[in-house]
C-alpha angles and dihedrals in degrees: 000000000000111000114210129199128256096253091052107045082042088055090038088053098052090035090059091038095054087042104054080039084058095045089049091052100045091043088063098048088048090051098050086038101058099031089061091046083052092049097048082053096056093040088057096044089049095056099047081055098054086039090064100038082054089055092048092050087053106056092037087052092045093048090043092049095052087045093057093044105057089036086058097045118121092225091040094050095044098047088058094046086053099048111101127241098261107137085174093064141045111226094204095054084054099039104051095173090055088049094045089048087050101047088049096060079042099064085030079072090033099062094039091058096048088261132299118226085235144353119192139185114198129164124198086258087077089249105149141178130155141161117234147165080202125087110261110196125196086233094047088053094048088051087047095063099037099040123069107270092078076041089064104046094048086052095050094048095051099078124080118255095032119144117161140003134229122204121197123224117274133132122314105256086189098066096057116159088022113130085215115056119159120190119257145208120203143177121213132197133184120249110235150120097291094190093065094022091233146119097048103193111164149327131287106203125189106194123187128194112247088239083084082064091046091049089049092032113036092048100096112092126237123315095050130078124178139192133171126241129210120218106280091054100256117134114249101177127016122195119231116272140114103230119136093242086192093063115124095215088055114113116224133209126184122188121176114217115237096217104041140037098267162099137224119207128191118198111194124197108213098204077114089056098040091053094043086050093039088059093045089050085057096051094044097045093049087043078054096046102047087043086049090052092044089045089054103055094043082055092054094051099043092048097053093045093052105036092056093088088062100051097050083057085052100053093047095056091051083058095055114106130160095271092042108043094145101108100210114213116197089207122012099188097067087033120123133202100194096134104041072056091054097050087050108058097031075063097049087032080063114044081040087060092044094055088043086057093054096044085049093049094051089035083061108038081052097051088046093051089055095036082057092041089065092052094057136013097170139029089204099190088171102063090050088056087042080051090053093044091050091049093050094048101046089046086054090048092052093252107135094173096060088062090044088051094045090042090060099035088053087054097049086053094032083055091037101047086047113093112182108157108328086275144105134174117251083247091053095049098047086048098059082038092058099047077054087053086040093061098036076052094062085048113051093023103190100358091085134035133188146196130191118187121188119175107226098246091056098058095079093044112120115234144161107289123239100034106114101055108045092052077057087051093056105052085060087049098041122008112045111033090086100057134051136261143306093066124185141194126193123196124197133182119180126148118209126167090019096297129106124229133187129183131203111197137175152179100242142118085286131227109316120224091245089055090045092049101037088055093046080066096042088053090046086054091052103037082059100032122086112260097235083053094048090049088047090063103046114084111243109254087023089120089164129130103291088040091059089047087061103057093040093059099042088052097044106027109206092332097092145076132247113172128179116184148136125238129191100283102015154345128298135200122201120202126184144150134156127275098241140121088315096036105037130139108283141164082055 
């Protein structure tokens, strides 16, 4: 390992701190810099979206106004519900004045709405009439009736609550035979008596030519395409251009129309914006590079000119010897004694954490005498040779259940005097749970059922030992006293997210507010109260629920669960802590 010198690592440290101080600073600003430039972008991008679905509104509003007012006008409406049923002639062909009076009243609402490329009247009787600066030929109009575009119309008006229809640009059927045919939109409404919403007798049809759309949608330099989209999302006119719209760098704009079914969607190539940026990443980075420099050579100098001092203290405590132990110091003012400093408290940092080590060790032989001390108050020999002697006698009498009674009562205190290390697996504990149950079973018959369920990769699973029990024990304390048979407890051990849980559930009178509350307290104490003075004032054999608590606590710190709550029939309680060091998989 290369060792450097005082002066130099001093120089390398603030060189990397201001640097990384610089970095930070200029990462901000290029944040903020280049967030707001993104943001301008998208704002502009925005409006011209907005700008253009404005436009749009506009001509569909103006072609549906018009639409509305000639099929709702008087002259309009009663020429059509007098026209007869012929579908083999047109009346207007054969009744010039009435087709003179119509058209008229045609260009009258023409000329008011800055022209319209066509505006037609057609019935289902094949009657037509129209106004156009199109061509308009006989076959387009008889293609008209027979194709799919007068289909359309007659399908969408069938239905009830039907108002207006829009038709989405496609070729113009009516100028059929025509060398010059430009695609059209249109918007078509019944004529009919609008104030009592009857008598429908034809169609009045406004028709524009899509270079409307190219003039809206086509005016955005280069850079931008657009296209409108119908309801279900599927492009229905698309302006000229030759952007890749699937690119994933394109950015993309939709804005719905307000008076009309659809959609219209920007696409925006930022090859604009990525220049723009690219030119303001050269300028930064040189700006960075030239304060970094700068940075760099005040550093040196500043270095060299403060740290003398300490190596002129460096150099005079090399110089001490035991016949020279004066430290001259050329200028005591700018002297510093960081190192002697340093000597000194490494020395006192090390006896301090001597001393803490031995505090630590006897802080923790004292908390495991009284943690051990809960497990077990008595190593009672005599009642496991009483036990013996009951059994015996009771075999030698005919009494089967008596053995079975002392079998399981010698495991509970076998399992209870051991000690070990404070742990035993989940098998283990509902084991020695379910001889407990066993025995209340043989007393109370049945009055009480039980049901212990253990998933098969918790067995093995190490936890405190005598939990389980005891919160049996309980529910025959506490719980269910107070309600009648029959009475049942339910036991579940699962692990998940590498924790193990158990549950301990009845059927009883539940937890009452006073209990709950008064344990949310007793938890408070602990959780603030030193744990030798916690273990002093349980009493020792006391494994209820406080007592638990505690060595849990002590075993798992903050990293494990203690849940109190009721249920609908009944009380729970929820144990938990993680598989780790202290919890990890034993008796393999």
């Amino acid at each position: 390992m290369i060792k450097l010198k005082y002066q130099t690592k001093f120089f390398l440290y603030h060189t990397v701190i201001m640097m990384l101080i610089i970095l930070g600073l200029v990462g901000y600003f290029y944040r903020i810099v280049v967030g707001e430039m993104k943001e301008k972008e998208e704002q502009d991008f925005r409006i011209i979206s907005e700008k253009t679905a404005t436009q749009l509104d506009i001509l569909f509003y103006d072609m549906d106004r018009a639409a509305l007012q000639i099929a709702a006008n008087p002259d309009i409406v009663r020429v059509f519900q007098s026209l007869p049923a012929q579908p083999d002639e047109n009346y207007f062909t054969s009744h010039p004045i009435t087709t003179g009076e119509v058209k008229k009243l045609l260009e009258s609402y023409n000329f008011k709405n800055d022209g319209h490329s066509r505006i037609c009247l057609y019935n289902r009787h094949n009657d037509w009439v129209c106004t156009s600066n199109r061509a308009v030929t006989e076959k387009g109009v008889r293609q008209f009736f027979s194709g799919k575009a007068f289909g359309d119309v007659q399908d969408y008006f069938q239905e009830a609550d039907r108002f207006v229809f829009y038709r989405e640009p496609g070729t113009d059927v009516l100028a059929s035979g025509e060398a010059q045919r430009t695609d059209y939109l249109a918007v078509v409404r019944e004529i009919k008596d609008y104030y009592s919403n009857s008598s429908r007798c034809g169609y009045v049809e406004v028709q524009e030519s899509t270079e409307k759309l190219d003039g809206i949608l086509a005016d955005f330099g280069p850079g931008i395409q657009a296209e409108i989209l119908n309801q279900e999302g599927q492009s229905i006119y698309r302006a000229a251009g030759d952007m890749d719209l699937d690119g994933k760098d394109i950015y993309r704009m939709e804005v719905p129309l307000e008076n009309a079914p659809y959609t219209v969607k920007l696409y925006k190539n930022p090859i604009e914006f990525n220049h723009a940026m690219n030119q303001f990443y050269v300028v930064l980075a040189a700006t960075v590079g030239i304060i970094m420099l700068a940075a760099v050579m005040l550093e040196q100098i500043l270095v060299k000119h403060l740290s003398k001092p300490l190596v002129n203290l460096n150099l005079s405590l090399k110089s001490i010897t035991m016949d020279n132990l004066h430290v001259a110091i050329a200028d005591e003012d700018s002297a510093d004694i960081v190192l002697r400093l340093e000597d000194s408290f490494n020395s006192m940092l090390k006896k301090l954490n001597d001393s803490m080590q031995n505090q630590i060790t006897a802080k923790t032989n004292e908390v495991k005498s009284h943690f051990f001390a809960l497990q077990s108050q008595m190593n009672p020999h005599f009642l496991h040779n009483m036990l013996a002697i009951i059994s015996m006698e009771s075999q030698m009498d005919g009494n089967e259940k008596v053995p079975d009674i002392c079998r399981k009562l010698g495991e509970i205190l076998r399992y209870n005097t051991q000690m070990g290390d404070g742990f035993s697996t989940i098998e283990k504990e509902c084991a020695i749970a379910e001889d407990y149950m066993l025995l209340m079973k043989v007393r109370y018959e049945d009055l009480f059922e039980f049901q212990i369920q253990a998933e098969e990769d918790a067995g093995y699973i190490c936890i405190p030992k005598l939990i389980v029990q005891p919160l049996c024990e309980n529910c025959f304390q506490h719980g269910l006293k107070n309600v009648n048979p029959v009475w049942k407890i339910s036991i579940h051990a699962w692990t998940e997210d590498d924790k193990w849980y158990i549950t301990v559930k009845d059927n009883g009178s539940g937890f009452t507010d006073e209990f709950l509350e008064r344990f949310r307290r007793q938890k408070e104490d602990l959780d603030r109260s030193d744990v030798t003075a916690i273990l002093e004032n349980i009493a020792i054999g006391g494994l209820c629920l406080p007592n638990i608590y505690t060595r849990m606590k002590i075993i798992y710190g903050e990293s494990f669960v203690f849940q109190l709550y009721n249920r609908e029939k009944g009380a729970v309680v929820l144990l938990g802590g993680e598989i780790n060091d202290k919890s990890t998989y034993c008796g393999r």
